[in-house]
Structure formats: structure tokens, C-alpha cells
C-alpha positions as CSV (number, residue, x, y, z in Angstrom):
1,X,-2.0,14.3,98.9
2,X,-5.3,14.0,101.1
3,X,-4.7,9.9,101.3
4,X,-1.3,10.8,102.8
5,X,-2.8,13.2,105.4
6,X,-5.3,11.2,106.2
7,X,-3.4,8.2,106.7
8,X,-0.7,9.9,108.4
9,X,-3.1,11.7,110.1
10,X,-4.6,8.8,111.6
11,X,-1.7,6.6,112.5
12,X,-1.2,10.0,115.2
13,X,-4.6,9.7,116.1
14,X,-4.5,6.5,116.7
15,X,-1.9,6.7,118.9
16,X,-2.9,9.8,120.7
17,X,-6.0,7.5,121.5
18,X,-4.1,4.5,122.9
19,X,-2.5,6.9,124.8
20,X,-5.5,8.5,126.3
21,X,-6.5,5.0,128.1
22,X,-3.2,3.4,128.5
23,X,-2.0,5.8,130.7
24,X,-4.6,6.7,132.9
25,X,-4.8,2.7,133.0
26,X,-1.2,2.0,133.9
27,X,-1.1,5.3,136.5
28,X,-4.6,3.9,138.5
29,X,-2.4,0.8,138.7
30,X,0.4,1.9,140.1
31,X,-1.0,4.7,142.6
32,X,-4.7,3.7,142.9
33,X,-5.8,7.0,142.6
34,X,-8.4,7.9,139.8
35,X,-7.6,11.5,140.6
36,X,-3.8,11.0,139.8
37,X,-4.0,8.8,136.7
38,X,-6.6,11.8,135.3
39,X,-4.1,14.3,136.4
40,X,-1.5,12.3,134.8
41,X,-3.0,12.3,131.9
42,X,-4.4,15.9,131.6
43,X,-1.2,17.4,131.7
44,X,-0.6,16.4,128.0
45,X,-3.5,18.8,127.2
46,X,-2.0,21.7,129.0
47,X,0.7,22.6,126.5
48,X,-1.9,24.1,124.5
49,X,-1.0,27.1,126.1
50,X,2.3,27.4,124.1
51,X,0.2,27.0,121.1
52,X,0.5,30.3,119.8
53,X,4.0,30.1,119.7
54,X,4.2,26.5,118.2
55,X,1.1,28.3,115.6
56,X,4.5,31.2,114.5
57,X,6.8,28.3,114.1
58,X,4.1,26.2,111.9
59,X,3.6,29.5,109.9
60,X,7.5,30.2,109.2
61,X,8.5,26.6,108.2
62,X,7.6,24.1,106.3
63,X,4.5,22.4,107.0
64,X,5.5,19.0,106.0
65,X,8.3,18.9,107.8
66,X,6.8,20.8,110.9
67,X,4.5,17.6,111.0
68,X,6.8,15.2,110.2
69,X,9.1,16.3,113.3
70,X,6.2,16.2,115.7
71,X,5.6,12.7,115.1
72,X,9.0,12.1,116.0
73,X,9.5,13.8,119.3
74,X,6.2,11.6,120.6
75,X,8.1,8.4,119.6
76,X,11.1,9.9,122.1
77,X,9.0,10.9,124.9
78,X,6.9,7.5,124.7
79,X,10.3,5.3,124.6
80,X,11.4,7.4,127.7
81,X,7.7,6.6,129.0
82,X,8.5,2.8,129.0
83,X,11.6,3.3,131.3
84,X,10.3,6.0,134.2
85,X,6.6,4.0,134.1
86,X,7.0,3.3,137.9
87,X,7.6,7.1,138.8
88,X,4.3,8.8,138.8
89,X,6.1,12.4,138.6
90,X,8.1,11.2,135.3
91,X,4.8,10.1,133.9
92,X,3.5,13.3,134.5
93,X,6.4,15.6,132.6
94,X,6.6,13.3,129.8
95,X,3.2,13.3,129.8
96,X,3.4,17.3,129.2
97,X,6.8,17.1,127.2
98,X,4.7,15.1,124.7
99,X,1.5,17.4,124.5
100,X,3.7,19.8,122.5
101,X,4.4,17.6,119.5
102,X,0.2,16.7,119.9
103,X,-0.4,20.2,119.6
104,X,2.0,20.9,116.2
105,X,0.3,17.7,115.1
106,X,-2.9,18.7,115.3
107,X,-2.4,22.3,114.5
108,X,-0.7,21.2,111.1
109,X,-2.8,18.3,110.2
110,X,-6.2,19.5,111.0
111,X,-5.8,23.2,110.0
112,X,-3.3,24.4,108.2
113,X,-2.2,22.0,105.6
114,X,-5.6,21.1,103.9
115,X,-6.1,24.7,103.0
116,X,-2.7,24.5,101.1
117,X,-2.5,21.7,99.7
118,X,-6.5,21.6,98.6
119,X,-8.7,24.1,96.8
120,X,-11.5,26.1,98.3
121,X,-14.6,24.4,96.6
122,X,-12.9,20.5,97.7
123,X,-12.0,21.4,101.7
124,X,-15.6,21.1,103.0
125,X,-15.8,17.5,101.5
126,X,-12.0,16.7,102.6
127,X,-12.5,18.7,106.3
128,X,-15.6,15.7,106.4
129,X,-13.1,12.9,105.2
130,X,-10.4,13.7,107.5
131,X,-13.0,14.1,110.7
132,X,-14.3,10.9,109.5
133,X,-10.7,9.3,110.0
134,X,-9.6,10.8,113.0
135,X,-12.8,9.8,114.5
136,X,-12.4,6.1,113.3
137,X,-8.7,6.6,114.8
138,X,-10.5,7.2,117.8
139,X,-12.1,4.0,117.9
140,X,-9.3,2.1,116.7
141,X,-7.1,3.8,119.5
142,X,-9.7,3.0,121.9
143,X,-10.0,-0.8,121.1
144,X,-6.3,-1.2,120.6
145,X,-5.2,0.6,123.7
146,X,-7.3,-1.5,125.8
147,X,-5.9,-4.9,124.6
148,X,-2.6,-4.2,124.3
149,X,-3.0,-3.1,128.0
150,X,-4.3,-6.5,128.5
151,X,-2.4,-8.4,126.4
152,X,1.4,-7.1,127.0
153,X,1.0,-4.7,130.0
154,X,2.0,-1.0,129.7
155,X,5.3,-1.5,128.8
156,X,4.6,-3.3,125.9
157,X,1.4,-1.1,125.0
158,X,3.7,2.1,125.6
159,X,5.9,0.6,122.6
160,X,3.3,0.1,120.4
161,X,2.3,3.8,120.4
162,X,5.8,4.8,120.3
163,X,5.4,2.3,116.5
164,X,2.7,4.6,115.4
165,X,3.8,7.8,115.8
166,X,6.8,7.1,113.8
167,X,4.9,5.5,111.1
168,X,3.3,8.6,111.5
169,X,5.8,10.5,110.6
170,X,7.5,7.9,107.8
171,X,4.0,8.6,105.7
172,X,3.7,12.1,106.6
173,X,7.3,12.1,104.4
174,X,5.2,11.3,101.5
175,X,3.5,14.6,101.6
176,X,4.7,17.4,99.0
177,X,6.7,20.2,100.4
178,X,4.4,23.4,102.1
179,X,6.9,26.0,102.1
180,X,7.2,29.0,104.7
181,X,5.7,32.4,104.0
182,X,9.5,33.6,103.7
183,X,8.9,35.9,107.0
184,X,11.3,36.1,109.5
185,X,10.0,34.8,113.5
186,X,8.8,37.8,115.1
187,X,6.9,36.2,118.4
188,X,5.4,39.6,119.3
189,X,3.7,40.5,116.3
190,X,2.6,37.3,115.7
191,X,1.0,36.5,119.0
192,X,-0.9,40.2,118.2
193,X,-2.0,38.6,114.8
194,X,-3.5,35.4,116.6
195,X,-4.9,37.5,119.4
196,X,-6.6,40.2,117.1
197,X,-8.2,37.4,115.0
198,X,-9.7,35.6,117.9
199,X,-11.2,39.5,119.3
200,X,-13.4,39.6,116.3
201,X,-16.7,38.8,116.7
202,X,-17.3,36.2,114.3
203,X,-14.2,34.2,116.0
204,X,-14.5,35.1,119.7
205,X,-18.2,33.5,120.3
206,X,-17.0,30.8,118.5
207,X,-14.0,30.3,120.7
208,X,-16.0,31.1,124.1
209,X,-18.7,28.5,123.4
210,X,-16.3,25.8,121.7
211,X,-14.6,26.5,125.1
212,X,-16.8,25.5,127.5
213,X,-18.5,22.8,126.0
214,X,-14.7,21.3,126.0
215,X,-14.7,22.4,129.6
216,X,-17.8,20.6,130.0
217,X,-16.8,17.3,128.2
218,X,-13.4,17.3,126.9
219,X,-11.9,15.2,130.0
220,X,-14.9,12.6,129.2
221,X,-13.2,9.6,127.6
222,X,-10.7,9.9,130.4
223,X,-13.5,10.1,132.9
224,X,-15.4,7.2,131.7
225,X,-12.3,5.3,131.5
226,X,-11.0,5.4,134.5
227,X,-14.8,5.6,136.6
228,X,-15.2,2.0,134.9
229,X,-11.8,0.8,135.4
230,X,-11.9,1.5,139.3
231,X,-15.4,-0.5,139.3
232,X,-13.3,-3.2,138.5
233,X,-14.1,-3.4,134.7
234,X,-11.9,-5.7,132.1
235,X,-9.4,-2.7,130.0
236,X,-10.7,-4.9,126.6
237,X,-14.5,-4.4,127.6
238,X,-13.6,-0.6,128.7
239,X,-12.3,0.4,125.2
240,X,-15.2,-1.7,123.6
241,X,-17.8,-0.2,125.1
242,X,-16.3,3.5,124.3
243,X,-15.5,2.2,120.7
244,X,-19.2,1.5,120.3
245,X,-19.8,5.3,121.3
246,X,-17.2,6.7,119.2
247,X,-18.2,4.9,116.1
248,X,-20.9,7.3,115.9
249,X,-18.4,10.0,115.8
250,X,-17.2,8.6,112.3
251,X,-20.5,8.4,110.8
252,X,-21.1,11.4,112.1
253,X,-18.2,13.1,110.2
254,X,-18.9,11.4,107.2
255,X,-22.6,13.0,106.9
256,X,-22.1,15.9,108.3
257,X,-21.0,17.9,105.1
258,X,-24.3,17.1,103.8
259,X,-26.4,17.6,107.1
260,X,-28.5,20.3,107.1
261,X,-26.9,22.2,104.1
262,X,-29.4,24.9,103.5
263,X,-28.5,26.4,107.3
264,X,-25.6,28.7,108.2
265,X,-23.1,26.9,109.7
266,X,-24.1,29.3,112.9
267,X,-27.5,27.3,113.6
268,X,-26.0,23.9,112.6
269,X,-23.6,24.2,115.5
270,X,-26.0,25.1,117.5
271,X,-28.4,22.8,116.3
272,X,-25.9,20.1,117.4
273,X,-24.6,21.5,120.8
274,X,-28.2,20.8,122.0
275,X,-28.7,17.8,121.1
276,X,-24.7,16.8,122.8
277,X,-26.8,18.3,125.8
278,X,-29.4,15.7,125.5
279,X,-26.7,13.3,125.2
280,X,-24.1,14.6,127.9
281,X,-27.4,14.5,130.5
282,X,-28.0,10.8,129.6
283,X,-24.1,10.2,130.3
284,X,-25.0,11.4,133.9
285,X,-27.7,8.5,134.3
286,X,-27.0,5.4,136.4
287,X,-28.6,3.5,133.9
288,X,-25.6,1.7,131.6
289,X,-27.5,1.3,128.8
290,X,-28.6,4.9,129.1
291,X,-25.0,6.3,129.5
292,X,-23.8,4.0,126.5
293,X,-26.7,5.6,124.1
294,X,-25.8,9.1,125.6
295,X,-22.2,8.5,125.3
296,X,-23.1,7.7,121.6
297,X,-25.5,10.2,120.9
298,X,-22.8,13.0,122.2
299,X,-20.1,11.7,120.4
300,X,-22.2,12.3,116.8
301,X,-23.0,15.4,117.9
302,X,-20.2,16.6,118.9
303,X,-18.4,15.1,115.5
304,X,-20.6,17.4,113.6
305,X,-19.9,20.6,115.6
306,X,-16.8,19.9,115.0
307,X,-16.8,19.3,111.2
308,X,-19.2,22.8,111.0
309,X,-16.9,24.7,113.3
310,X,-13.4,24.1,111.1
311,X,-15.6,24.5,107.9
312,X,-16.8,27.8,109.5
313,X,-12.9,29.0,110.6
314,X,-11.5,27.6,107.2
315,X,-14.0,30.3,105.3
316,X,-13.3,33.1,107.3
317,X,-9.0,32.8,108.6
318,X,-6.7,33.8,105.3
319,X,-4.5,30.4,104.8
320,X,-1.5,32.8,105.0
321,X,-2.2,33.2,109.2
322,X,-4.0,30.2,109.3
323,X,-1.5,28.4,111.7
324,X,-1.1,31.5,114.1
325,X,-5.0,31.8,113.8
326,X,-6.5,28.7,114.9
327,X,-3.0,28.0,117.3
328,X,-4.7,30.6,119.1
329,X,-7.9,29.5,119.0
330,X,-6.7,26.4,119.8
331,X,-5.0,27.3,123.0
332,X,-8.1,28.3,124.3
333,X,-10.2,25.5,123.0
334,X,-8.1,22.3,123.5
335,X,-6.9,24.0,126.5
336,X,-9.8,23.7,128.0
337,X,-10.0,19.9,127.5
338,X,-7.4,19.3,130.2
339,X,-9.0,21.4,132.6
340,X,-12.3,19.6,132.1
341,X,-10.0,16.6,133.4
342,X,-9.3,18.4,136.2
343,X,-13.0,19.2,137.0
344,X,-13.9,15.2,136.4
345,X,-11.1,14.3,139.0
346,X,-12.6,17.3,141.6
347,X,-16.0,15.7,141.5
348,X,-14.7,11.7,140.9
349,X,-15.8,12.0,144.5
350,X,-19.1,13.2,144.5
351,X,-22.4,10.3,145.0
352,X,-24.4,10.0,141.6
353,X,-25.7,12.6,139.5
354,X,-24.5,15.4,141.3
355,X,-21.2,14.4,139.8
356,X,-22.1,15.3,136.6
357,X,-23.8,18.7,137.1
358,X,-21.1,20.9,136.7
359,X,-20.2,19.8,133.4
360,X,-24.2,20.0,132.3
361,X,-24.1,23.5,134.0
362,X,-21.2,24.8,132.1
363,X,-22.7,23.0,128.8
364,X,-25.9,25.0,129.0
365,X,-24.6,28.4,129.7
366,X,-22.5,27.5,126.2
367,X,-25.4,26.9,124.2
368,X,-26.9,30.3,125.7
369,X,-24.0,32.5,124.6
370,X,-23.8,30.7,120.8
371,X,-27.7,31.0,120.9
372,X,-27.4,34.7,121.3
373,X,-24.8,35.5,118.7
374,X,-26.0,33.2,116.4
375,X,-29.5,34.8,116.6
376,X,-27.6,38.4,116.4
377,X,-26.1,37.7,113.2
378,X,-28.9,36.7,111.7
379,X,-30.5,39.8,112.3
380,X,-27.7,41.6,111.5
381,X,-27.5,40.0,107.9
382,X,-31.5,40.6,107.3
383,X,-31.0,44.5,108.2
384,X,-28.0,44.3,105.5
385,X,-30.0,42.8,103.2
386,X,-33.2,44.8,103.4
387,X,-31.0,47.9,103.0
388,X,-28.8,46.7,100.3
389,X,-32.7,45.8,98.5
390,X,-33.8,49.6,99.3
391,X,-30.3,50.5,97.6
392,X,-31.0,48.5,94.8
393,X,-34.6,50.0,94.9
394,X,-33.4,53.6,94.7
């Protein structure tokens, strides 16, 4: 069951990955604007704001097929792609149109079936394996993207994304049925059941930091991308060079189950937002060799964040509102990825490192607020166990 997830898992991936440089790629080519191929491309990312509602429907159907029929509406809206590639306004609403099978993708894949489909003491381990692949997929997406672009143009590299989203889906068959909860759709109570999850402490400083720091970097691939292809760069050497970063994303995943294992999973994220600061701050250098090891060092810590963050929301969200739980979460966290595109095509035009600031800003006021709760918790849980010892005492 896990190899089919996986797999299927990171066929998506993959794809979602080609599609993250091809199309900023073949839109700076067409309008030569960075700021409209970023736009372009953010606009995927904003139907994370229906995610609550996609999060009811995941949560009343079956999850296989939920998944299955997400894969398949990308293939549409990338074969549609291929014909309206010229118009930078069809781009755009396909572009959108797309994001919602993305979000049921990721929604499903990521979050809801591997807590029913494997046991409590086995999801840490496979939440490691399945990081691990998406962030290979990342690479491979990366490196492929780039030379298809190159190789048959963005027609051509269009198709081939369109190919892997519906082997996508043909594996994601494989998987065993995940029936509904047998509840009938009620949009209003369930939005209440997302929305009262995500108020709770232990959820909503999760959500406000995991939010900005996706604010801060979650339009960086993009960025990079399309800063390097308006200097003129070759697309192959573009996707290299971020493959080299994102590698580290996949060891990363692999280890981080076994990283730091006697702290709560509060200080390991912190532990590794700070050191993504390090890393996001020598992204801002003008030094390339710099950028490259910060682009690296980021994309390990951020990996492990991420790996501690789902192990973290898997322990405390009941699988039976998982879908409706993180859906929510979601909206706010992913959403904030395309507005971080937004922000990077706002200062595209600023000289140097000032460029750069506002994301390190918004990183560093992140790290505060989990810094606080994380330290408020653990006192917290020290006051309940002295008194629970002066219980036991008495």
C-alpha cells in the first residue's frame, strides 16, 4: 500500500515540479515579464482557499478515488494548457483551474490516506519515506522540466506533465479502497469542524508560523527560476543548479525521523526554522556559490520542519476529520505560498539585498512567535508534571 502511494505520489510530484519551471519559463518567453510568468504561475497556489471545502469532499468519499480523480483533471487542464499557451490570460485560469486537483492531491496523499491505511506506531517512519520521495520528485521535476523545456519547447514539455499526472492516477488505482465516514455533506458544520481545530492552541501557532515562513519562502523556487532565467541562464543549467539544492531536501526527509529524537517535536521545528534563516539569508547574497549552499542548506531544513510538523498534526487531528483538519490548515499554509510569489514579483525590482529583506523580515518574526509558544508549553507541561508528582506525593 505505502509503495503505491509513494509511487503515485511522486509521479504528481513530479509533475507538479516540471510544472513549477516550465511555466514561468514559457510565460517569461512570451511576455518578458518576470512579474507575469510569477503571477502566472502563483495563481495555481491560490485555490488553497477552497481547501476547506475540497478537505468535506475528501472526508465524505472515497479516498482512493478522491485521489485518483485529481490526477485526472490536471492531465485536462494541462492538454488545454498546450492549445491556449500563446494567451497569457488562458495560462493564468488554467493555471488556477488546475491548483484545485493539486490541492485534493496533496490533501489526500500527504494527510489523510497514510493514517488510514497505516498504523500509528509505522506513520512516523512512512511520513519520513514519503517526504523523502516527494522531495526526490522535486528534483526529478526540476531537472526534467528544464530539459524538456530545452529539448521539445513548452508544448512538448506541457505534454509530458500532462503523461504523469495520469500515470498518476493509473497507480493511484492500485491503492485499496478508503471508504467515506458514511456522513452526509454538510459544508457549514464542517467548515466549523476545520475552523475550531485550527483555534486550538496547539494547532493555531503551528499554522501562524508554518504561515509566514511560506510567506517568506514559498515563492522561492519560482523566484530563483525565473531571476536566473532573465540573466540569460541555459533552462537545463537552471533546473540543475536547483536540483543540487533540493537533493538535500531528500536526505533531509530521510533522516529526519531519527534527528534529534529525544526533543519534542516543538523545539525540533524550531530548531530547524533557524537554521532555514541562516540559509534563506545566504540565498540573499550576491555571491553564487553562497546562494547555492544557502539554497541547499534551506531546503534540508525546511524538509525537516516539514517531516516534524505533519508527525506533530498526525498525533494530535483524529483520522476521522483529518481531511477537513489539515484542508484548513492547509488553506492557510499553502495559501500563503502563492502570495510569497506575489511578494518575490513586487520586489523582482528592487537592487541587491534589499530584495530579499522582506522575506528574511517575515522569517524572523516566525521564528519569534513558535519560540514563544514552544517555550510556553514547555513550561506549561513542567507545572503539570510537578503537580501531578505532588499528587502522587499526597
Amino acid at each position: 500500500m505505502l509503495r503505491a502511494l509513494i509511487a503515485s505520489s511522486m509521479l504528481s510530484k513530479v509533475a507538479d515540479w516540471q510544472f513549477g519551471i516550465v511555466i514561468p519559463l514559457a510565460v517569461l518567453a512570451e511576455s518578458g515579464s518576470a512579474a507575469i510568468a510569477l503571477v502566472s504561475y502563483a495563481l495555481r497556489g491560490v485555490t488553497y482557499v477552497g481547501s476547506p471545502f475540497l478537505g468535506a469532499v475528501i472526508d465524505r468519499y472515497d479516498k482512493r478515488t478522491v485521489f485518483l480523480l485529481a490526477q485526472f483533471q490536471q492531465v485536462i487542464c494541462l492538454v488545454l494548457l498546450t492549445a491556449f499557451l500563446h494567451s497569457p490570460t488562458s495560462v493564468a485560469v488554467l493555471s488556477l483551474i488546475s491548483g484545485f486537483g493539486g490541492v485534493a492531491s496533496t490533501i489526500t496523499g500527504q494527510f489523510v490516506l497514510i493514517p488510514k491505511l497505516i498504523s500509528e506506531p509505522a506513520r512516523p517512519q512512512a511520513v519520513g519515506k514519503l517526504n523523502s520521495a516527494i522531495e526526490l520528485s522535486k528534483i526529478i521535476g526540476m531537472v526534467v522540466g528544464g530539459v524538456t523545456f530545452t529539448v521539445l519547447g513548452a508544448t512538448g514539455a506541457l505534454l509530458c506533465i500532462a503523461g504523469l499526472y495520469f500515470l498518476a492516477g493509473a497507480t493511484a488505482a492500485l491503492l485499496p479502497a478508503v471508504p467515506s465516514s458514511n456522513q452526509r455533506l454538510h459544508l457549514g458544520r464542517d467548515l466549523a469542524i476545520g475552523f475550531r481545530w485550527v483555534a486550538k492552541p496547539e494547532i493555531l501557532w503551528l499554522v501562524v508560523t508554518m504561515s509566514m515562513t511560506n510567506l517568506a519562502i514559498g515563492g522561492l523556487e519560482p523566484a530563483l527560476v525565473t531571476e536566473l532565467g532573465e540573466q540569460g541562464v541555459n533552462s537545463g543549467l537552471i533546473s540543475v543548479v536547483m536540483a543540487v539544492g533540493l537533493f538535500m531536501g531528500v536526505v533531509s526527509s530521510r533522516l529526519a525521523p531519527t534527528m534529534l529524537p529525544s526533543r519534542s517535536p516543538e523545539l525540533r521545528i524550531l530548531l530547524y526554522q533557524v537554521i532555514a534563516l541562516a540559509g534563506l539569508v545566504l540565498v540573499a547574497t550576491p555571491v553564487t556559490y553562497l546562494r547555492l549552499f544557502g539554497f541547499m542548506v534551506e531546503c534540508f531544513a525546511v524538509a525537516a520542519s516539514n517531516v516534524a510538523s505533519i508527525t506533530y498534526r498526525q498525533e494530535i487531528i483524529p483520522v476521522d476529520v483529518a481531511g477537513r483538519v489539515n484542508a484548513t490548515v492547509r488553506m492557510f499554509i499553502t495559501g500563503a505560498a502563492p502570495l510569497s510569489v506575489f511578494l518575490f514579483a513586487w520586489t523582482s525590482g528592487l537592487p541587491g539585498l534589499r530584495s530579499w529583506l522582506p522575506s528574511i523580515a517575515i522569517w524572523v518574526v516566525a521564528i519569534v512567535i513558535w519560540a514563544g509558544y514552544t517555550r510556553h508549553g514547555a513550561r506549561t507541561q513542567e507545572r503539570a508534571t510537578s503537580e501531578g508528582a505532588v499528587s502522587g506525593g499526597s
